[in-house]
C-alpha positions as CSV (number, residue, x, y, z in Angstrom):
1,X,157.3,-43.2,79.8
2,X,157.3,-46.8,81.2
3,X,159.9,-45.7,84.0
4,X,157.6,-42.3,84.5
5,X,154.4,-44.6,85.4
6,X,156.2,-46.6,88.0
7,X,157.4,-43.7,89.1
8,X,153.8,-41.7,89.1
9,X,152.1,-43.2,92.3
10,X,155.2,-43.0,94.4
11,X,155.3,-39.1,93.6
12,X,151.7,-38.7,94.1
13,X,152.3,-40.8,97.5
14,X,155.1,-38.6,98.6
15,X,153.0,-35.3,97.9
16,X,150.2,-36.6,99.8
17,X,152.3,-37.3,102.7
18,X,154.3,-34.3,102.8
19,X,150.4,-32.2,102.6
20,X,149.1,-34.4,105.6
21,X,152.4,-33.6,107.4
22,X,152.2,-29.7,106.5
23,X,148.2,-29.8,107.3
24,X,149.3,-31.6,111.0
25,X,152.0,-29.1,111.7
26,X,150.3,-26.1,110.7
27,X,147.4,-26.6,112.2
28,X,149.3,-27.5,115.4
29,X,150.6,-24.4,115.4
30,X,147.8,-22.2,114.7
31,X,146.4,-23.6,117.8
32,X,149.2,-23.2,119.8
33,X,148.8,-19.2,119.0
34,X,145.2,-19.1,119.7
35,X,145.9,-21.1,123.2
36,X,149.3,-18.9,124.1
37,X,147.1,-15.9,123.2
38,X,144.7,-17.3,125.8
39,X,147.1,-17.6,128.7
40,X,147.9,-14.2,128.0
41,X,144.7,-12.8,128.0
42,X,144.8,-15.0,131.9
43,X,147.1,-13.6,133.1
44,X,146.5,-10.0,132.5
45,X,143.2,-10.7,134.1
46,X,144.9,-11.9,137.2
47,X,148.6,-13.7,137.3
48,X,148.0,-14.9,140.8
49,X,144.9,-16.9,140.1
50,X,146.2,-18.1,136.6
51,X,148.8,-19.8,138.0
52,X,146.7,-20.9,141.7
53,X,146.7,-24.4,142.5
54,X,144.8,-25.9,145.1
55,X,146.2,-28.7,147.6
56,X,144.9,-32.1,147.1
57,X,146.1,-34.2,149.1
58,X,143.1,-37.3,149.8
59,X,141.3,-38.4,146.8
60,X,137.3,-37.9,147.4
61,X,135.1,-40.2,149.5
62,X,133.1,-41.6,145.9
63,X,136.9,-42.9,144.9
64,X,136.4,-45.5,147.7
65,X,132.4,-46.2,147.6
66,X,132.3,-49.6,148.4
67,X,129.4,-50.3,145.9
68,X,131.6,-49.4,142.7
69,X,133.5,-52.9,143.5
70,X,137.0,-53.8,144.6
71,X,140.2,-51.7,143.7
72,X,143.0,-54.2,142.0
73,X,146.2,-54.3,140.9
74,X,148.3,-56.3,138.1
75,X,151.9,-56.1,136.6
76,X,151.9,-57.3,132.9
77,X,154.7,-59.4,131.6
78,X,155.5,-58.4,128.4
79,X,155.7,-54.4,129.1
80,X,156.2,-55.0,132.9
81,X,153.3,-52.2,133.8
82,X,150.9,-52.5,136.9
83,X,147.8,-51.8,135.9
84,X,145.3,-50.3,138.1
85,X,141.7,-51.5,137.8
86,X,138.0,-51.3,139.9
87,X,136.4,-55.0,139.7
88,X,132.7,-55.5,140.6
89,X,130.6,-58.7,140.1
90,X,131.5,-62.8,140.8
91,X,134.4,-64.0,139.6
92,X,133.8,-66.8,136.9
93,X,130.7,-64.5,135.2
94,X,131.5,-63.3,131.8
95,X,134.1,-60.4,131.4
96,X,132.8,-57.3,130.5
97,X,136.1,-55.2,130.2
98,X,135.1,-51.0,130.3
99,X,137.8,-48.4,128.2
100,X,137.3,-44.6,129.5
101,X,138.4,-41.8,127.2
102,X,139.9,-38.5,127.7
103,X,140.1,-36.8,130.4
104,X,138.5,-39.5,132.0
105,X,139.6,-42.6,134.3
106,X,137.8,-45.7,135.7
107,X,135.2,-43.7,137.8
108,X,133.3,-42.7,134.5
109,X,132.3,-46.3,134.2
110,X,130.5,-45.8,138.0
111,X,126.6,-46.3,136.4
112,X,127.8,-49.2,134.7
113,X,129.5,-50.9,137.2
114,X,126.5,-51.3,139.7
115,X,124.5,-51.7,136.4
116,X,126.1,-54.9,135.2
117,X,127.6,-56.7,137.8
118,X,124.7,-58.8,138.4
119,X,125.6,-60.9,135.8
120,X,129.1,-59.7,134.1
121,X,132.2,-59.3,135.9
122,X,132.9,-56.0,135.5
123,X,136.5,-54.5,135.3
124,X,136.7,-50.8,134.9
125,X,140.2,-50.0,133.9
126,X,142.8,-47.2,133.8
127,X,144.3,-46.7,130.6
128,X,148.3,-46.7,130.7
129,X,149.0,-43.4,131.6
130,X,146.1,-42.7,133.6
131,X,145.1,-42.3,137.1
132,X,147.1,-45.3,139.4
133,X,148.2,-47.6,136.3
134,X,152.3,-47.1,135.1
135,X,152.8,-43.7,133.2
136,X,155.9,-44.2,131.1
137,X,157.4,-41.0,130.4
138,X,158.5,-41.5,126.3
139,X,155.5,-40.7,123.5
140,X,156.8,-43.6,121.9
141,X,155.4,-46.1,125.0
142,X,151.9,-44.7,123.9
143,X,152.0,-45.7,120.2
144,X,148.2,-47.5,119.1
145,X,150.6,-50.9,119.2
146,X,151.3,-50.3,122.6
147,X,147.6,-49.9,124.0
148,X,146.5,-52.6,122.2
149,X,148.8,-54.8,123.5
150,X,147.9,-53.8,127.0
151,X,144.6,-55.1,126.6
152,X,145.1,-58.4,125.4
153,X,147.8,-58.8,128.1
154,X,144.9,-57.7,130.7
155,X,142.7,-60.4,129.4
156,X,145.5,-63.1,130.2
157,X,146.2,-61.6,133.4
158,X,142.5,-61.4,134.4
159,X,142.4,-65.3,133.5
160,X,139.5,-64.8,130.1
161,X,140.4,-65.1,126.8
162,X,137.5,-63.1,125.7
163,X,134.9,-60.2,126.6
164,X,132.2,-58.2,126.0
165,X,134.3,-55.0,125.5
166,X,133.2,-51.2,126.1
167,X,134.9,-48.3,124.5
168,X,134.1,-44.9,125.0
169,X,136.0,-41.9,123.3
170,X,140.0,-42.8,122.8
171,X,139.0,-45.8,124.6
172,X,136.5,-46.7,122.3
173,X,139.4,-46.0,119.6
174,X,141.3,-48.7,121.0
175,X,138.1,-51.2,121.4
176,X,137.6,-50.8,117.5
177,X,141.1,-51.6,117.2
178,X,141.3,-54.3,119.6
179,X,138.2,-55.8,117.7
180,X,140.3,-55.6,114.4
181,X,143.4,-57.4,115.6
182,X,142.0,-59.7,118.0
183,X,138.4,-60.4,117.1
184,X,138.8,-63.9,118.6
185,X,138.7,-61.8,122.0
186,X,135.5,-59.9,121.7
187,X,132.4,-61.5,122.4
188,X,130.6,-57.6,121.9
189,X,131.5,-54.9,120.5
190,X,129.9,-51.4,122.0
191,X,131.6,-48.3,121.6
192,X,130.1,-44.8,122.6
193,X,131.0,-41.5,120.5
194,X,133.8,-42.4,118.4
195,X,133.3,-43.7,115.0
196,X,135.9,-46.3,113.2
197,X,139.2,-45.4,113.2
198,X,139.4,-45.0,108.8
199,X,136.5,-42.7,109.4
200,X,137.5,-40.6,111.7
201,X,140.7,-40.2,109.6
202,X,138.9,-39.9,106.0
203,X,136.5,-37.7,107.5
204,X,138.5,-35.3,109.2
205,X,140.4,-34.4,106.0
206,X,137.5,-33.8,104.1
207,X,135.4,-31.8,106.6
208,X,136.9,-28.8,108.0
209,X,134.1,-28.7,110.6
210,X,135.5,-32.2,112.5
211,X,138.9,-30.5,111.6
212,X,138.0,-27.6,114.1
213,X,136.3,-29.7,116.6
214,X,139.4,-31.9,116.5
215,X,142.0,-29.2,117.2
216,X,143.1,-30.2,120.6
217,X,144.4,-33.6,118.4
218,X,146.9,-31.1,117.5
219,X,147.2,-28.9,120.2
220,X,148.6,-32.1,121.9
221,X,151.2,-32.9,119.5
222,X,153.3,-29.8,121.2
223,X,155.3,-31.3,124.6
224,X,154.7,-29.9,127.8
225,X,152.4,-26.9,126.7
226,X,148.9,-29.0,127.0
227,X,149.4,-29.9,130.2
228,X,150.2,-26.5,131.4
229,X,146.9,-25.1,130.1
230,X,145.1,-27.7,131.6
231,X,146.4,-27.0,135.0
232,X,146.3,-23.4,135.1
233,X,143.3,-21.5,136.9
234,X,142.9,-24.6,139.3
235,X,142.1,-26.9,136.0
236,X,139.6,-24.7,134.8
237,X,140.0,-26.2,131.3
238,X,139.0,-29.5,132.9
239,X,136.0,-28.2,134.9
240,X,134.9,-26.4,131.6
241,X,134.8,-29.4,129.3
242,X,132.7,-31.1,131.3
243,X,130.5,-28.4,132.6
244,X,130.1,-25.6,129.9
245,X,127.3,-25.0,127.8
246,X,129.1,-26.0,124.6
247,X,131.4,-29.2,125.6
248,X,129.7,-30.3,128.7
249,X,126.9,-32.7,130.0
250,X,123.9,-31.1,128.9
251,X,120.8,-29.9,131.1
252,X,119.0,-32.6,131.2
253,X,121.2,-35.5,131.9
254,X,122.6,-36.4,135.1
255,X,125.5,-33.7,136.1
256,X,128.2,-34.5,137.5
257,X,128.5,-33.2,141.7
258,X,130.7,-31.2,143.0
259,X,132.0,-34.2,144.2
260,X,132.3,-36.5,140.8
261,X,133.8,-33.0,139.5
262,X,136.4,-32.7,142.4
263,X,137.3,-36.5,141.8
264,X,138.5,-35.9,138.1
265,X,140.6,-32.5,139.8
266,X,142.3,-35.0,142.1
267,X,143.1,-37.5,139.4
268,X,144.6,-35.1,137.1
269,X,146.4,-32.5,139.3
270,X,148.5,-35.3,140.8
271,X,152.4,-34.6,139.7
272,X,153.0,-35.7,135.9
273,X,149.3,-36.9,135.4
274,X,148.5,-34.9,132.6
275,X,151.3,-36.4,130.5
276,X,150.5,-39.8,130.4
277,X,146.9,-39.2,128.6
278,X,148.1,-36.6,126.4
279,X,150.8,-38.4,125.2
280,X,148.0,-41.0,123.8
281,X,147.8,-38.5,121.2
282,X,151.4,-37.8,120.3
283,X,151.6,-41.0,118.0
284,X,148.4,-40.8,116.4
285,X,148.8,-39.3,113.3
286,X,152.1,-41.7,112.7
287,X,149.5,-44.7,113.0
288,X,146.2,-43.8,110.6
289,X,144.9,-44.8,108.9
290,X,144.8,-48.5,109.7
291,X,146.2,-51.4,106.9
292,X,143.3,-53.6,108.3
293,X,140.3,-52.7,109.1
294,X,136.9,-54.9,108.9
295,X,135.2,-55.5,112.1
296,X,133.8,-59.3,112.2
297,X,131.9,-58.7,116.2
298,X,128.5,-57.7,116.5
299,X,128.4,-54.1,117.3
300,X,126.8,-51.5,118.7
301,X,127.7,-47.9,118.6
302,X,125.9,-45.2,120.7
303,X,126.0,-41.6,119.9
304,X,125.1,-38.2,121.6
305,X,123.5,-36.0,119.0
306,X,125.3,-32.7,120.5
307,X,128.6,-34.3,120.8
308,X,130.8,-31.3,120.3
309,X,133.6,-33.1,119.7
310,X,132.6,-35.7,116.8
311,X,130.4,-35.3,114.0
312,X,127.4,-37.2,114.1
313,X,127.7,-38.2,110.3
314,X,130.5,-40.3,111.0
315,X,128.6,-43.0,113.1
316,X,126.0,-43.7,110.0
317,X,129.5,-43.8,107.8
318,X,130.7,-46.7,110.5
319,X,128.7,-49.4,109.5
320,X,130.2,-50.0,106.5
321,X,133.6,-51.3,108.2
322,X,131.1,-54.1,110.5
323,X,130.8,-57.4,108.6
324,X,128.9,-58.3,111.2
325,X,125.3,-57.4,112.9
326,X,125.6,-53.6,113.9
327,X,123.6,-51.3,115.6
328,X,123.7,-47.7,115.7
329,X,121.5,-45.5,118.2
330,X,121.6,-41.6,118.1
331,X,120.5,-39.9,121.1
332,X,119.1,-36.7,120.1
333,X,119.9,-33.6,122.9
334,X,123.0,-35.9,124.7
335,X,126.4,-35.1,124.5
336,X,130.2,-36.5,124.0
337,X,130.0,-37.8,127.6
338,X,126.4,-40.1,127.0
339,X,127.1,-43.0,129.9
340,X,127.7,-40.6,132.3
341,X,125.2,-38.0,131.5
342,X,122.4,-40.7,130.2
343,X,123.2,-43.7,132.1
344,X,119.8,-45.5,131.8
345,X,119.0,-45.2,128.4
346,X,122.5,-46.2,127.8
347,X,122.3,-49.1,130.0
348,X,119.1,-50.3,129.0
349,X,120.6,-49.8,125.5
350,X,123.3,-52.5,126.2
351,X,121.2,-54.7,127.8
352,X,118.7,-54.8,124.5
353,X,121.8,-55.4,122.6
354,X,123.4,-58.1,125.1
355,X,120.1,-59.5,124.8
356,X,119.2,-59.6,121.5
357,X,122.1,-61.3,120.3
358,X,121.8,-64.1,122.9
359,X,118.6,-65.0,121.8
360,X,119.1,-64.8,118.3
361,X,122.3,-67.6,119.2
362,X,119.8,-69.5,121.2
């Protein structure tokens, strides 16, 4: 009996796993049907404009707008990247270090940029993978280890050993983690749309809903396939998630022009670009939940109400991983992509909490 107890929670542990793996697995292939149904449906519409492409050769005239701030390049020791990055404000003000999300790149930052570099130095960044930084062409040079370590290596290279850091979507996944490993390196904390990591993971397991919004988690997990649907129809899959009724900026927020829309094309339709930021997802469900997980930086999390991607009941679950001042604001009617589509409330948002927690140190 003795032996049989010991024995108990490593069974138990085992089943779990091998029910978490079988749930992954068969739910990545269940959406690999529906989406292979879906290119079949394309191309007996039309084969010639399912597989169109236009030619892109110059990136848009808003890639280069002087006002954004400088375009810069660094090479990082330890993983011997360059890193591409878009640097407004003074050098010597406080770093305030912005992480885009999926499909996004530095240029979803633009609002905040011209918003903050009165007084910040402002570093809008592409993620490894992304837009002009390295894309290493293994999943395994995307594991949550990996991105984590880029960061910190950015800091060094950018000459701070600390900053007021902005996540939003996957890259607010990796600015609750950076704030985990490295909270000496955080001044603030402010992620949009995506909840702590543990919550995300605990809550999609228990909430088919999420579970559904989340199936392009494990659509991804399936090589090559992703990006082929995201290229086909001239990245109608890209213009869709950010301009349909259901996933994209809602009505009364700022759209994006036809220009801001042609600059994420450009981005994305260059050769290989799609792999990088997919592959962010390929190692995710090898690294949740986390082993440690309090946050110790005052945070503040902002949310679009009609985020069709994340449930909103996650951000009011969030707080309880913050052993430190945190602040959540809900924006009722906004969507998953809230800086772009409501960049004034958002930036006065930051401001408040930038504020507010100077004064309450002074």
């Amino acid at each position: 009996m003795a032996r049989l107890r010991d024995c108990l929670p490593r069974l138990m542990f085992t089943i779990r796993s091998l029910l978490f793996w079988s749930l992954v697995y068969g739910y990545c292939g269940l959406c690999a049907s529906i989406y292979l149904l879906k290119l079949l449906w394309s191309i007996g519409q039309g084969p010639a404009q399912t597989f169109r492409r236009g030619a892109r050769e110059h990136p848009p005239r808003c890639l280069n707008d002087p006002s954004l701030g400088t375009h810069c390049y660094v090479r990082l020791k330890e993983s011997g990247l360059r890193f591409h990055y878009v640097a407004a404000g003074e050098r010597g003000k406080p770093l305030m270090l912005l992480l885009h999300g999926f499909p996004e790149f530095w240029y979803s930052w633009r609002y905040q940029m011209r918003e903050f570099k009165s007084e910040y130095r402002v570093v809008a960044l592409d993620l490894r993978g992304y837009g002009e930084t390295d894309a290493p062409i293994h999943r395994e040079n995307y594991k949550l280890d990996c991105l984590i370590t880029d960061i910190k290596d950015i800091l060094d290279s950018l000459g701070y050993s600390k900053c007021v850091l902005i996540g939003h979507d996957w890259g607010g996944m990796i600015a609750w983690l950076i704030a985990i490993c490295y909270p000496e390196m955080v001044m603030k904390l402010i992620v949009i749309n995506f909840p702590h990591p543990n919550v995300f993971t605990e809550y999609i397991l228990r909430h088919p809903a999420q579970l559904f919004k989340s199936s392009y988690y494990y659509f991804f997990q399936i090589p090559w396939f992703p990006e082929f649907m995201f290229s086909i129809n001239d990245f109608k899959a890209l213009k869709h998630l950010f301009t349909s009724h259901h996933t994209g900026i809602r009505g009364k927020g700022c759209q994006l022009t036809t220009e801001d829309l042609e600059a994420y094309i450009y981005v994305f339709s260059q050769p290989g670009a799609l792999s990088g930021p997919i592959n962010h997802y390929r190692n995710i469900f090898s690294c949740l939940p986390l082993k440690h997980h309090m946050v110790t930086t005052p945070t503040l999390l902002l949310w679009g109400e009609k985020d069709a991607f994340m449930e909103v009941e996650m951000a009011e679950v969030t707080k309880i991983y913050v052993k430190n001042y945190f602040r959540l604001t809900i924006l009722s009617e906004a969507s998953h992509w809230l800086q772009q589509e409501q960049p004034d409330i958002v930036n006065t948002l930051i401001w408040t909490f930038l504020k507010e927690e100077a004064r309450k140190k002074d």
